[in-house]
Structures are given as structure tokens and as C-alpha cells.
C-alpha positions as CSV (number, residue, x, y, z in Angstrom):
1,X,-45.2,-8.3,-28.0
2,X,-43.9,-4.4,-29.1
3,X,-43.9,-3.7,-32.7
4,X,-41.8,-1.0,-33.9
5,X,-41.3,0.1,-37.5
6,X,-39.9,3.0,-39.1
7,X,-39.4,4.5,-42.7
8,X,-35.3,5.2,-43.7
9,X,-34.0,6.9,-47.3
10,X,-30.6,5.6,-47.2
11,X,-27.3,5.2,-49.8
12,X,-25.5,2.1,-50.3
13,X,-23.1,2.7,-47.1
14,X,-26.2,2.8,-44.6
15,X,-27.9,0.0,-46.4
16,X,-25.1,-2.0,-45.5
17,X,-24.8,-0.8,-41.7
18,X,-28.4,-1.5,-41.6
19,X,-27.7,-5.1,-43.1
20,X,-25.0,-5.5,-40.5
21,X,-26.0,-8.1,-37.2
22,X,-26.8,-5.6,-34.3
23,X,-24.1,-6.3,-31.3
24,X,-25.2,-4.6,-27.9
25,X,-27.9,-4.8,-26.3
26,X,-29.5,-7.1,-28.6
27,X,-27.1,-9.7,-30.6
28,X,-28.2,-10.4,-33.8
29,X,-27.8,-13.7,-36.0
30,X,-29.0,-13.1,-39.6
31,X,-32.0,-15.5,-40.5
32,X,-31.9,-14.3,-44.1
33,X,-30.6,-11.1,-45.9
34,X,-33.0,-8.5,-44.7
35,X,-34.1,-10.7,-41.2
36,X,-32.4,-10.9,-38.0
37,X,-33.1,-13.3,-35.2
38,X,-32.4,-13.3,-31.3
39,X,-28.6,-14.4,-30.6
40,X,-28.3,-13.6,-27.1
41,X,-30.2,-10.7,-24.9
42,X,-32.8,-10.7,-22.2
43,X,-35.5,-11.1,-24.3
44,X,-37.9,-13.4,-24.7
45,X,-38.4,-12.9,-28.9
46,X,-36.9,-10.9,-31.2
47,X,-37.0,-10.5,-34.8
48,X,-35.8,-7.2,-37.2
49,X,-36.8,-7.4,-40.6
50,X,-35.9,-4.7,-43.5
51,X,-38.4,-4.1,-46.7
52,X,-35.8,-2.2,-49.5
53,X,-37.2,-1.1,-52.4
54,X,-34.0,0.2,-54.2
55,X,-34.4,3.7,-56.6
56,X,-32.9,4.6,-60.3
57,X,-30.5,7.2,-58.3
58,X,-29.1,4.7,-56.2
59,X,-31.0,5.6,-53.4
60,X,-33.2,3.2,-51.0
61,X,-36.5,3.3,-49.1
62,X,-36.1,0.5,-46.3
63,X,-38.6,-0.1,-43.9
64,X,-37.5,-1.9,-41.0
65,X,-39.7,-3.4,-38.5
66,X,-38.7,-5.1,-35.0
67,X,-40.6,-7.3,-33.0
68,X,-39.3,-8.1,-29.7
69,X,-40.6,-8.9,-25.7
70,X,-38.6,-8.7,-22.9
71,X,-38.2,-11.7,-20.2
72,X,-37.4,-9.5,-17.4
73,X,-40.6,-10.6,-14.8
74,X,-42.5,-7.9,-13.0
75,X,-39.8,-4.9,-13.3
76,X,-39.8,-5.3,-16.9
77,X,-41.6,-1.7,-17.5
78,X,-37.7,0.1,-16.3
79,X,-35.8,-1.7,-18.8
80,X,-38.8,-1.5,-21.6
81,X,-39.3,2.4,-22.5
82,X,-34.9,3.0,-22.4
83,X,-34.9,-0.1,-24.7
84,X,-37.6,1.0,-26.6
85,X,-36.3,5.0,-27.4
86,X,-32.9,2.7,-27.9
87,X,-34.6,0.6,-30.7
88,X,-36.5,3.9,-32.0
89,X,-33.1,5.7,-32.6
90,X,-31.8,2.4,-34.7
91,X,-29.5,1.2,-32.5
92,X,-26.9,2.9,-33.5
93,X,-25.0,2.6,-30.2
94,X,-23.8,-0.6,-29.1
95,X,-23.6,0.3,-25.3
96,X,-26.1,3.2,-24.4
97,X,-25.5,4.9,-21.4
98,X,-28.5,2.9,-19.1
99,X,-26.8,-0.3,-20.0
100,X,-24.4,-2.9,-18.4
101,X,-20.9,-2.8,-19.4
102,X,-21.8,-6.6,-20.7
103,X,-24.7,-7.7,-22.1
104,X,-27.2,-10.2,-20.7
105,X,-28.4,-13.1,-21.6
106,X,-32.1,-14.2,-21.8
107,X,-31.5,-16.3,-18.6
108,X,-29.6,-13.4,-17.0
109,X,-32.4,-11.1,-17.2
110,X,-35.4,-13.6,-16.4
111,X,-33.0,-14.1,-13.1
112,X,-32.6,-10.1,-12.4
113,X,-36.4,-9.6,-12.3
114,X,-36.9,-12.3,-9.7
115,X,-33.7,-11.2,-7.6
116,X,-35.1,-8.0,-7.8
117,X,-38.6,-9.0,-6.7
118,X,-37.0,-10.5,-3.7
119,X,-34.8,-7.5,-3.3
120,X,-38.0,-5.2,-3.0
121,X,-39.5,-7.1,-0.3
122,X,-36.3,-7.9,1.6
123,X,-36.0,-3.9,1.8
124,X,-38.9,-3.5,3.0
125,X,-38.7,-5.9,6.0
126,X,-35.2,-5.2,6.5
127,X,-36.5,-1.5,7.5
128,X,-39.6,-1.8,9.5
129,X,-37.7,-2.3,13.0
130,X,-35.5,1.4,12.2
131,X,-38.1,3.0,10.9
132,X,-40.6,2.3,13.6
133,X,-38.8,1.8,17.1
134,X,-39.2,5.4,18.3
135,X,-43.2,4.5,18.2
136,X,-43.8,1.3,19.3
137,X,-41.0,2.8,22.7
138,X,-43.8,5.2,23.4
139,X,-46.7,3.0,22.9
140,X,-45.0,0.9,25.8
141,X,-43.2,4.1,27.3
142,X,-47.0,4.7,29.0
143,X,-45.8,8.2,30.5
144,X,-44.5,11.4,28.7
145,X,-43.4,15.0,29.4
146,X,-42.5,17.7,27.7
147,X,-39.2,19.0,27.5
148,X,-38.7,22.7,25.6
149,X,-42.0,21.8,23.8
150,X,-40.9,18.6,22.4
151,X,-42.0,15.3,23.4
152,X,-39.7,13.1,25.8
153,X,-40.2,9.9,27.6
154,X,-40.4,9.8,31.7
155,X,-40.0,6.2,31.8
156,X,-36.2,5.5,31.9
157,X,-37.2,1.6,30.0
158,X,-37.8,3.6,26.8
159,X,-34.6,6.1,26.6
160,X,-32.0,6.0,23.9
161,X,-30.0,3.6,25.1
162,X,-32.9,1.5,26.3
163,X,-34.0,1.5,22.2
164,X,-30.0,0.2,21.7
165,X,-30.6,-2.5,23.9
166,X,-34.0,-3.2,21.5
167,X,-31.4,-2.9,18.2
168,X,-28.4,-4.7,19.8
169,X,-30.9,-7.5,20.9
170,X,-32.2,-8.2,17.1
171,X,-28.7,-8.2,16.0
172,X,-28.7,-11.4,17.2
173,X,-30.5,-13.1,14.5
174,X,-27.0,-13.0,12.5
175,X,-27.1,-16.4,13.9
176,X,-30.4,-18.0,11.7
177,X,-28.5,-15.5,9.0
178,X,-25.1,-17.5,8.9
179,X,-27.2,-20.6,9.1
180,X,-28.9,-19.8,6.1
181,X,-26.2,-19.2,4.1
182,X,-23.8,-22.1,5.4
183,X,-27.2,-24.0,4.2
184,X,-27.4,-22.6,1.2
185,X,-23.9,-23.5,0.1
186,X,-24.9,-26.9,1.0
187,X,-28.7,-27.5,-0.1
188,X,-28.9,-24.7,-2.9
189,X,-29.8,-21.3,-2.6
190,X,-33.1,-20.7,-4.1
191,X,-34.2,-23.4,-1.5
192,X,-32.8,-21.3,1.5
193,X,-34.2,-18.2,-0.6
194,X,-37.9,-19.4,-0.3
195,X,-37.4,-20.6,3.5
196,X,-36.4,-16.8,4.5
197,X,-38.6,-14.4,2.4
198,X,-41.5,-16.4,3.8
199,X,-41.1,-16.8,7.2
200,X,-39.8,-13.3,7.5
201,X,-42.8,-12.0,6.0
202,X,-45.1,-13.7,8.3
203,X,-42.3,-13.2,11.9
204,X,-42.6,-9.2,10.6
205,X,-46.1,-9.3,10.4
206,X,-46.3,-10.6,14.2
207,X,-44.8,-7.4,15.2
208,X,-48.4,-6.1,14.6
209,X,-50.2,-7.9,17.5
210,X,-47.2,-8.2,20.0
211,X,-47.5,-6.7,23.5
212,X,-44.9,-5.4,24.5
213,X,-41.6,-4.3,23.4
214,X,-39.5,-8.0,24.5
215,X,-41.5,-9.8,22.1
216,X,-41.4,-7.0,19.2
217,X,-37.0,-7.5,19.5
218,X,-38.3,-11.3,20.0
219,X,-40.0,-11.7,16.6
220,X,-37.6,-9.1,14.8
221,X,-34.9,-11.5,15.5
222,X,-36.6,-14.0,13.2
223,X,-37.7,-11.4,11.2
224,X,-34.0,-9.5,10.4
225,X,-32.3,-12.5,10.9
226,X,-33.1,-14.0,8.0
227,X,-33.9,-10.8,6.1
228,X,-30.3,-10.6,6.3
229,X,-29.1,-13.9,4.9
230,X,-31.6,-13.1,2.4
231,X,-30.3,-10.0,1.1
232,X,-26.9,-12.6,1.1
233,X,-28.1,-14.9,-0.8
234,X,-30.0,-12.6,-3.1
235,X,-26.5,-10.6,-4.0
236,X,-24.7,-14.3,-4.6
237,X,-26.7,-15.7,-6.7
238,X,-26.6,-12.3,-8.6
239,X,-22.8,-12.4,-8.8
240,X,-23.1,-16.3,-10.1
241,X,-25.9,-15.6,-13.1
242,X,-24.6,-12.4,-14.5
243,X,-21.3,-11.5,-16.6
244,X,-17.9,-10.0,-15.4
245,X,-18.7,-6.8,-17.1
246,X,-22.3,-6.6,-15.3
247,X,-22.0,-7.7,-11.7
248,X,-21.6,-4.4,-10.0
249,X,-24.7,-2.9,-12.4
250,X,-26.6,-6.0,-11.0
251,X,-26.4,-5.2,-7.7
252,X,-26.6,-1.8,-8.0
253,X,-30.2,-2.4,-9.6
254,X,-30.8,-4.6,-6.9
255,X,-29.8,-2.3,-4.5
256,X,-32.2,0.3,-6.0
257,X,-34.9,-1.7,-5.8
258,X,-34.4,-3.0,-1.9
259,X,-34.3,0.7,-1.7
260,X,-37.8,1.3,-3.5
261,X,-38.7,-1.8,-0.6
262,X,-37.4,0.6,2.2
263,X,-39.0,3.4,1.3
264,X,-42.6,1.9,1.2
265,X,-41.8,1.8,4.8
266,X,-41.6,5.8,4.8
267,X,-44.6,5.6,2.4
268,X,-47.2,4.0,5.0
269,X,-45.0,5.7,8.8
270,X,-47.5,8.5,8.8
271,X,-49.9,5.9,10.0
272,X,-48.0,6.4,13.3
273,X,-49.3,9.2,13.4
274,X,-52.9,7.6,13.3
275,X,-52.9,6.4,17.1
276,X,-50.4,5.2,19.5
277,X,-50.6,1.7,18.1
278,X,-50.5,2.8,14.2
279,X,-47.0,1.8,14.1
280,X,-48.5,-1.7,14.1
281,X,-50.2,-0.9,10.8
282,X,-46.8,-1.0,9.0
283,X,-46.0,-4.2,10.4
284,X,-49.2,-6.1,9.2
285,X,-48.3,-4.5,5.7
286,X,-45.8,-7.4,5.1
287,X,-48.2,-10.0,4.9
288,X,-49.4,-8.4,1.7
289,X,-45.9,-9.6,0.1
290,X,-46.4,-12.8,1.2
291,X,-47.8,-14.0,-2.1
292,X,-45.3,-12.3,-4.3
293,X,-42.5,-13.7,-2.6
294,X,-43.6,-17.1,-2.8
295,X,-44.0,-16.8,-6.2
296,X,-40.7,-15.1,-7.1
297,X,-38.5,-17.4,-5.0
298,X,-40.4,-20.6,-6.4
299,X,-39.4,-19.5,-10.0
300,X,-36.0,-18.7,-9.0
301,X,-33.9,-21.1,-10.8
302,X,-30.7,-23.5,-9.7
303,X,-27.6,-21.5,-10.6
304,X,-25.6,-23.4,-12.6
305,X,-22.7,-22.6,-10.8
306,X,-24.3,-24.6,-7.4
307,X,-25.0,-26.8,-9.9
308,X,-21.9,-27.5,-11.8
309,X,-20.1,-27.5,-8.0
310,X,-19.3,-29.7,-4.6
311,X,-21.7,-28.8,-2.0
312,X,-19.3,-29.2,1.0
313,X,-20.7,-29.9,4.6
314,X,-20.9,-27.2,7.2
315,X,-17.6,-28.2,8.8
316,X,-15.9,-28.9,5.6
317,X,-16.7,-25.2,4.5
318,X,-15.6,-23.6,7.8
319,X,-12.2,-25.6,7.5
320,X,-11.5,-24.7,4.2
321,X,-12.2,-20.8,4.8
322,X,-10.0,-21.2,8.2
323,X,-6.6,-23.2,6.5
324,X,-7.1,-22.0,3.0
325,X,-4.4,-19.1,3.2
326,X,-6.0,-16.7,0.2
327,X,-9.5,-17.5,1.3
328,X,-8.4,-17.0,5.4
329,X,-6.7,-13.8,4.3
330,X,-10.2,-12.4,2.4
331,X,-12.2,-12.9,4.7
332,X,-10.2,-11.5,7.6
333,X,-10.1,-8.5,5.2
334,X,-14.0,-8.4,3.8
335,X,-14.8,-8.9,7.6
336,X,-12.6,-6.0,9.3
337,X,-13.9,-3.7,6.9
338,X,-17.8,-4.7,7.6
339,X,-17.1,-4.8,11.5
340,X,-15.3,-0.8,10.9
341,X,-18.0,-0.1,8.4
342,X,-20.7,-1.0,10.8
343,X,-19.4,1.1,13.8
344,X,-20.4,4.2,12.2
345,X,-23.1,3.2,9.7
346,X,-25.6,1.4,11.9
347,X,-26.3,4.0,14.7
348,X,-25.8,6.3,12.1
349,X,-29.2,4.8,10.7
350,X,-31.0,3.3,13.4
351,X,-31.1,6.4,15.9
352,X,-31.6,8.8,13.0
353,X,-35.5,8.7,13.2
354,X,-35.0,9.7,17.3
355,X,-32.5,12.5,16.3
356,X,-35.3,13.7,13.9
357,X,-37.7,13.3,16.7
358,X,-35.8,14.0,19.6
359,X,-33.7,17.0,19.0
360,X,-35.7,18.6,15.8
361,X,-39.2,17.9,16.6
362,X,-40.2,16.2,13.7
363,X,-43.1,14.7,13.6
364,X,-43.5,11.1,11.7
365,X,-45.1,12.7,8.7
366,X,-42.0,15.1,8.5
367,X,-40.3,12.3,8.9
368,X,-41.4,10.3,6.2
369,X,-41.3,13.9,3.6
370,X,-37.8,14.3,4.9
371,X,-36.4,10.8,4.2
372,X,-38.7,10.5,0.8
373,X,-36.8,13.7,-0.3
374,X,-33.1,13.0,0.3
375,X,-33.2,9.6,0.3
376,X,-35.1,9.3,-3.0
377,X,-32.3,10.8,-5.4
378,X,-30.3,7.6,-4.1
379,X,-30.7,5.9,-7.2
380,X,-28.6,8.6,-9.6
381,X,-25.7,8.1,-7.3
382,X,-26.5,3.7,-7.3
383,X,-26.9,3.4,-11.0
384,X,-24.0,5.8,-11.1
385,X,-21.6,3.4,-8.6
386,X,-22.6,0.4,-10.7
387,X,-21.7,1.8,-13.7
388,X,-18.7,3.4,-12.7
389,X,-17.5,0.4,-10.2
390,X,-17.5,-1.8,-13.6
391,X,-15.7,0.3,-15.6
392,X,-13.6,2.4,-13.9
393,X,-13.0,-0.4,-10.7
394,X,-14.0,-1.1,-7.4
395,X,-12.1,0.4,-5.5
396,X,-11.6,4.3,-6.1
397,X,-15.2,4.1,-6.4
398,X,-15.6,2.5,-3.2
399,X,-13.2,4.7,-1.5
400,X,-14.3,7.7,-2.7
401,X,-17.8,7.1,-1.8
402,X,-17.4,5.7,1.4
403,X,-15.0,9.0,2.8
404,X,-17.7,11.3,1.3
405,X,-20.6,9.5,2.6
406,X,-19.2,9.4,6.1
407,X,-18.6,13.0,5.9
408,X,-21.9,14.0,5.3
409,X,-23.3,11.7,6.8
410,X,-21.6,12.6,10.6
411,X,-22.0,16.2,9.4
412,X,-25.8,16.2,9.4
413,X,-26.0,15.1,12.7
414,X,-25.5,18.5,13.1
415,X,-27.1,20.4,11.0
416,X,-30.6,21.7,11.4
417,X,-33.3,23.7,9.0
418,X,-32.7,23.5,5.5
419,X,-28.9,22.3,5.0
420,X,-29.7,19.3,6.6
421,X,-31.9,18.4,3.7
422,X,-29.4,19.4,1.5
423,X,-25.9,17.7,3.6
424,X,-28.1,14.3,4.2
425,X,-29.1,14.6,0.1
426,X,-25.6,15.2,-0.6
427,X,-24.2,12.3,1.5
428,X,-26.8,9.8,0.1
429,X,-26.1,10.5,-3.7
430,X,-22.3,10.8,-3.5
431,X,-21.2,8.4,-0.5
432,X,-23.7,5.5,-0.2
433,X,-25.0,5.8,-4.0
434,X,-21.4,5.0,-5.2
435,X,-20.2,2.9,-1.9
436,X,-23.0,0.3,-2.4
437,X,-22.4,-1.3,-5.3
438,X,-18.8,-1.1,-5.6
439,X,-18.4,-2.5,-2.0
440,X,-21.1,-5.1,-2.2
441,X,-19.9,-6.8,-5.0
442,X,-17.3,-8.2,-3.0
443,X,-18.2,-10.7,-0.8
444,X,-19.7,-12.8,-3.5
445,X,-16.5,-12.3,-5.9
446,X,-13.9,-13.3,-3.7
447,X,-14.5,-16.5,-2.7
448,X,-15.3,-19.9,-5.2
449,X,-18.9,-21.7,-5.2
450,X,-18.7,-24.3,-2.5
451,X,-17.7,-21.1,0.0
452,X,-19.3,-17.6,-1.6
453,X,-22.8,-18.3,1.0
454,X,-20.9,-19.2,4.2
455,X,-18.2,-16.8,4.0
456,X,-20.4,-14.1,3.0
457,X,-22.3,-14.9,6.4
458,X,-19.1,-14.8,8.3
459,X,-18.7,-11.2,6.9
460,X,-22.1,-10.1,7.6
461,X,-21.7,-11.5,11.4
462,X,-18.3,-9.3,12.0
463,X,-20.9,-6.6,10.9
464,X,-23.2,-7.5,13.4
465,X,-19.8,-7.4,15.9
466,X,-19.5,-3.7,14.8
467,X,-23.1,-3.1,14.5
468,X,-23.5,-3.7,18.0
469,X,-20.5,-2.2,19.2
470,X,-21.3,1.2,17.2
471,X,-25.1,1.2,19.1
472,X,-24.2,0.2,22.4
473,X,-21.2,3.1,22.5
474,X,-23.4,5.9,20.6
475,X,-26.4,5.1,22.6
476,X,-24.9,5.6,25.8
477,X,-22.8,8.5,24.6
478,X,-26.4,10.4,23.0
479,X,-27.8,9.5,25.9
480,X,-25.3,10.9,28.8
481,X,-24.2,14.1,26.2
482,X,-27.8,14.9,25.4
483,X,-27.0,14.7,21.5
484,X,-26.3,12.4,18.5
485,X,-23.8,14.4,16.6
486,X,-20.7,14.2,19.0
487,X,-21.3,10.3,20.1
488,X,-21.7,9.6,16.5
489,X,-18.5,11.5,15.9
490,X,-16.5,9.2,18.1
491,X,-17.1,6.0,15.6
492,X,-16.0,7.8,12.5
493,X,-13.0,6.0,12.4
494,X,-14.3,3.1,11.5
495,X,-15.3,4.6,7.6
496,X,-11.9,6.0,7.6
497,X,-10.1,2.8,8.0
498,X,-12.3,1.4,5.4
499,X,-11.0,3.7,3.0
500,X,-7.0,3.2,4.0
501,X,-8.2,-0.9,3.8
502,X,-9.7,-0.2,-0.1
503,X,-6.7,1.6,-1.0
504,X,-4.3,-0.5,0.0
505,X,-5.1,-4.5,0.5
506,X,-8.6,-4.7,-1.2
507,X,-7.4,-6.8,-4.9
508,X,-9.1,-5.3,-7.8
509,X,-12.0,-7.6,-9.8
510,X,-13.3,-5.1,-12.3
511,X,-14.1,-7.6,-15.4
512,X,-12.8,-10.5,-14.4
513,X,-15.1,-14.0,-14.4
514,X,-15.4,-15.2,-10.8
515,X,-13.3,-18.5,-11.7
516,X,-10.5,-16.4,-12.3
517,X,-10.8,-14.6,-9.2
518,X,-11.3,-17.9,-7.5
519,X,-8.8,-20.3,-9.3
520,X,-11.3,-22.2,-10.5
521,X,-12.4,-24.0,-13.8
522,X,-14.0,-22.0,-15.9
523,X,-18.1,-22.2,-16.3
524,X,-18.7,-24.4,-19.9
525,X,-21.5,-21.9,-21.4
């Protein structure tokens, strides 16, 4: 429990103001005429009481004193200090900057600390197989030269597009990923949640003692599969508990904290450096989150959408999204753009540790500083997108930060020395930062209950279409032109059709309930 009190000389006018029910962050209900009680908030207790002793010249000393304790599990220390300066400076505005466009509920924000639990860990194991490829090739490379004093393999089973082959190979998971979510939709989602954190913790941990590279790609398919359908069903059930005004600034905290997940993965890659096996080291690392992330998904409760909702059969949810003309239509579109998307934005990040590596020299300690320090700034641009994604709308945001991350992005595949740092900065803060949230919101908005898990793993799979596509075509190309930058280059129309997509057949859902999206009853409160 926080205590906070402070001493106020006030007139008549601010007496009244500070008499009034507080409705922002916090709404009040008035228990009595100088004490206010919890209305609705993410907190678990609140109370504001006001001691006024009145003066002969109409002046009054008022002492007011909250009481109040988040329920925001585990991540509750980034919302307490904001919300406590908030509470310091009275409250006197109803929406500070750090906070959702609508407020949350007590169940809302006991949901977003789990989610975001889960979030953290499913970035972590989500990364391991891009961030540590390049390593475990050379462990089972066995032969090296060197090549204008940099490092390259002899053995022709560990060249670039050898290492494609390894990514291409794991993006066949997307199969246990649409199964998962085509379950959840029928069996629940914080069921299917607890399945895939667990077992991918444990299949990424296996990845530590395998012996050779067949069986790493072997257990990462378990492992990314259904890290994937997590990160799904993690971003749906988001969309389901929080309100219209909020859902972009959900995910976009979400998104920072799968972020914070990845880059633990950057935190512990120097230990590559260690030996030629201490890429396995980051590997066995997962099975310290094992614990946590049976504990967050087992608190995870039923949304009450699922609960209020048909749970259709895996046939009868396919059929509907196939002869269902506004639901066909969506998902042809949400899935084009993921399948263009992909093209450029998955060998853009899987190969970038081997450009790094390969054509600058860098070793995984330089590495690991280089993606800590334009990688970390993500979150101004993330928080930014969410914000601005609610308010302003989905798509220009989306747009806009899609063309400018592709830009820089493709651009600093060909930059070297210190405006690299400062392109791939640039491209991270402005493109993905805003892209993210205003983009991922999407899939879970556009189709009803009974549908949102399955057709969400439909989209993801027409990503994996692209995602292959993209590596097979730029591994080949780096490979036979020596280079990243100009096979990279040839994919870069996929981002651009994205944008011509956004601006022109993607619907606007900026603050509207996901019933009215959907045609659907609205959700009795």
C-alpha cells in the first residue's frame, strides 16, 4: 500500500475542484463529502480523503491523503512511479501523457501484467534461433579460413544460403502455430496459452545439448512454432480484455516488453564468445523462465468474450472465414500484407547478425553493444505508435512507419562505421516503433470471437509464405553477389505495397469496440 499526503491553502473555487470525483486515470465515487473510493482503475485499493479546516478570511488548509495499490502483477514498478508523480501533482490532468487514450479497469490491468509476463518470455524465445545461427554454423562448420582478415567458413554446408535453408526449415512450425490458435478458438485461449509457453521453453532449451545443426532447426520448429501462436494468442486476448481507446497502447506495451525478452538474448550472446559451443549457453537460459511462465499463464483468466461466445469446430471456423464475404475479404487483405511484409522484414532480420559478422567484422560482443544501442531506443518510437495509432488512427501511422522503416532499414545494409549506428537507430525508432502497434492491432480487430485465433493464424502462415520466400531469394542473391545490401534491395517492394494496401483498402478501427467492427452484440459490462 503507497500513502501519499500533501498540505494545500486553497479558496472556495479549489475547495470545490478538490471535492469534485477524479475522472482519469483513477475514477472516483464519493464515499462521503471529503472521501473518495475506487470506481474503476487498475488498482487493487484506493481511497482519497481531504482534512479542511476552514479560516476567518475564507481561506482553507486541506490536507488530503490517498491510499492506493496497483493490481498490475510483476511489471507493476513502470506504471507505479508515472502514477505516483501523477497523484503528487493532484491529478489535475485527466489523461497524462504516459496514459491510454481509455482508462482501465482493475481487471484490464491485472490482465496486462500477465500478458506482458508472457510477452517477455515469448521475446526472448522467439529470438534465440536469429540471434545465434551464425555460431552454432561454425561450431558444426568444423573448418575455417580467413578471407581479408575476417573469418569465413570453408565448408560449403555452413554458407549463407545453407543458414536460409536452417531459417526456412523452422518456418515450418507455422503449422503447430495455426493449430494452436484454431484450438484456442475452440478450447479457450489461456488453455492453448499455457500448452505453448511451456513446451517452448523446455524445446528451446534442447537446442543446448543438440549435436548437430538438423536437430537444432528440428527442435526450433517446436520451439518457434508455438512461440508464434503464442505471441497470437497473447495480442488477442489483449484486444478482447482492454477498451476501444486502449488496444493499440496495449499492444504497444506488449510489444515493448517482448522487446525487453529479445534483448536478454543480446544481453547473454557475448557468451559465444566464451567457446565454440557458448552459443548453447543462451539456449539453456530458457529453462530459467520456465517457472514464471507457468505461473503467469495459470493466472491468466477466461476472457469474457470466449466466454460469452460459440466455440465453433475447426471446420466450422475455416468455412465461415472462406464463405463469409467481409471476413474472406480481410483476411485476404491482413494476409497479403503479412506475406509482402515478410519478404523484406525477415531476411532483413535473420541475416543481419552474418552481415555484422561477415562483411564488418563484428565480433559477438560488438554485436550485442551494437544491437543494445539502436535497438534499445525502440520503445520512444512503440509507446509513441500506440499512442498515436489510438488517437490519430491506424493507418497513417502505420503507413508512415512502415515506408520509413523500410528505408532505413534497406539503407543500412549499406552503411558502415558510425552512420550505420545512427541509420539502423533511425529506422528502429521511426519505422518499426510506429509500424508495430498500429499494424498489429489488426488481426485481432477485424474478425468476431469465434474466428479472431484462427484467422489470425491464417495471417501469420501467409507470413511464413513470404518469410520464406524473402530468405530463400536473399540468401541465394548475398551469397552469389557477395553482399546483403543489393539482394535485400530486390524485396523492397514488398513494404512498399504494404503502404499503397494501408492507404487504400485497410478500414479504419481507431475507437471503435470490436462488436462494432465485427457486427456483433455488444459485450453486457
Amino acid at each position: 500500500m503507497t500513502t501519499q499526503r500533501r498540505t494545500l491553502t486553497v479558496d472556495d473555487r479549489e475547495l470545490a475542484a478538490l471535492r469534485t470525483p477524479r475522472d482519469g486515470v483513477v475514477l472516483e465515487r464519493r464515499a462521503d463529502t471529503d472521501r473518495f473510493e475506487l470506481e474503476e482503475g487498475a488498482l487493487h485499493h484506493w481511497t482519497r480523503t481531504l482534512d479542511v479546516t476552514s479560516h476567518d478570511d475564507g481561506s482553507h488548509t486541506v490536507v488530503e491523503t490517498v491510499d492506493w495499490r496497483l493490481d498490475v502483477p510483476i511489471f507493476w514498478v513502470f506504471v507505479w512511479v508515472p502514477l505516483f508523480l501523477h497523484i503528487r501533482k493532484g491529478m489535475t490532468k485527466a489523461a497524462p501523457w504516459w496514459a491510454p487514450g481509455g482508462r482501465l479497469d482493475q481487471r484490464a490491468g491485472h490482465v496486462i501484467g500477465l500478458l506482458g509476463s508472457l510477452a517477455l518470455i515469448n521475446g526472448f524465445l522467439g529470438t534465440v534461433i536469429g540471434q545465434t545461427l551464425t555460431f552454432a554454423a561454425d561450431e558444426f562448420c568444423g573448418e575455417f579460413e580467413a578471407v581479408d582478415g575476417l573469418r569465413s567458413c570453408i565448408d560449403p554446408g555452413a554458407d549463407e544460403s545453407a543458414r536460409a535453408d536452417v531459417f526456412t526449415i523452422v518456418r515450418v512450425a507455422i503449422v503447430l502455430s495455426l493449430g494452436l490458435t484454431i484450438a484456442a478458438d475452440r478450447f479457450g485461449r489461456r488453455a492453448a496459452i499455457r500448452a505453448a509457453v511451456t513446451t517452448s521453453c523446455v524445446a528451446t532449451a534442447l537446442g543446448a545439448i543438440v549435436p548437430s545443426l538438423g536437430l537444432l532447426a528440428l527442435s526450433q520448429i517446436f520451439a518457434r512454432g508455438l512461440a508464434t501462436g503464442l505471441a497470437i494468442l497473447i495480442a488477442v486476448v489483449a484486444a478482447e480484455e482492454l477498451p476501444p481507446k486502449s488496444r493499440a497502447y496495449g499492444i504497444s506495451v506488449l510489444v515493448l516488453l517482448a522487446g525487453l525478452g529479445s534483448g536478454m538474448v543480446v544481453w547473454i550472446l557475448p557468451l559465444a564468445d566464451v567457446a565454440e559451443w557458448g552459443w548453447r549457453l543462451v539456449y539453456a537460459t530458457a529453462l530459467v523462465f520456465l517457472p514464471a511462465a507457468f505461473w503467469a499463464s495459470s493466472k491468466l483468466p477466461t476472457t469474457r468474450r470466449f466466454a460469452t461466445n460459440t466455440n465453433p469446430s475447426m471446420r466450422a471456423a475455416l468455412t465461415e472465414l472462406r464463405s463469409h464475404p467481409t471476413f474472406r475479404r480481410r483476411l485476404a487483405l491482413l494476409a497479403s500484407a503479412a506475406l509482402l511484409a515478410a519478404l523484406f522484414a525477415t531476411p532483413a532480420s535473420q541475416f543481419d547478425n552474418q552481415y555484422l559478422r561477415d562483411e564488418l567484422g563484428f565480433s559477438a560482443t560488438r554485436i550485442s553493444l551494437f544491437t543494445l544501442v539502436t535497438s534499445t531506443p525502440i520503445g520512444l518510437g512503440v509507446l509513441a505508435g500506440g499512442m498515436l495509432a489510438d488517437r490519430v488512427g491506424r493507418r497513417p501511422i502505420g503507413a508512415l512507419g512502415t515506408a520509413i522503416g523500410a528505408a532505413l532499414t534497406l539503407w543500412s545494409f549499406f552503411a558502415s562505421g558510425l552512420p550505420l549506428w545512427f541509420i539502423r537507430a533511425g529506422g528502429t525508432i521511426l519505422g518499426s516503433g510506429l509500424a508495430i502497434p498500429a499494424l498489429g492491432v489488426y488481426g485481432p480487430e477485424l474478425f468476431p470471437t469465434r474466428l479472431r485465433s484462427s484467422a489470425n493464424g491464417l495471417i501469420i502462415a501467409a507470413g511464413v509464405i513470404g518469410s520464406v520466400i524473402g530468405l530463400q531469394v536473399v540468401g541465394r542473391l548475398a551469397e552469389r553477389w557477395d553482399a546483403f545490401g543489393p539482394a535485400l534491395a530486390v524485396m523492397a517492394f514488398g513494404p512498399a505495397l504494404v503502404v499503397v494496401l494501408l492507404l487504400t483498402l485497410y478500414p479504419e478501427t481507431a475507437n471503435k469496440t470490436l462488436e462494432t467492427i465485427n457486427d456483433e452484440p455488444e459485450l453486457a459490462d
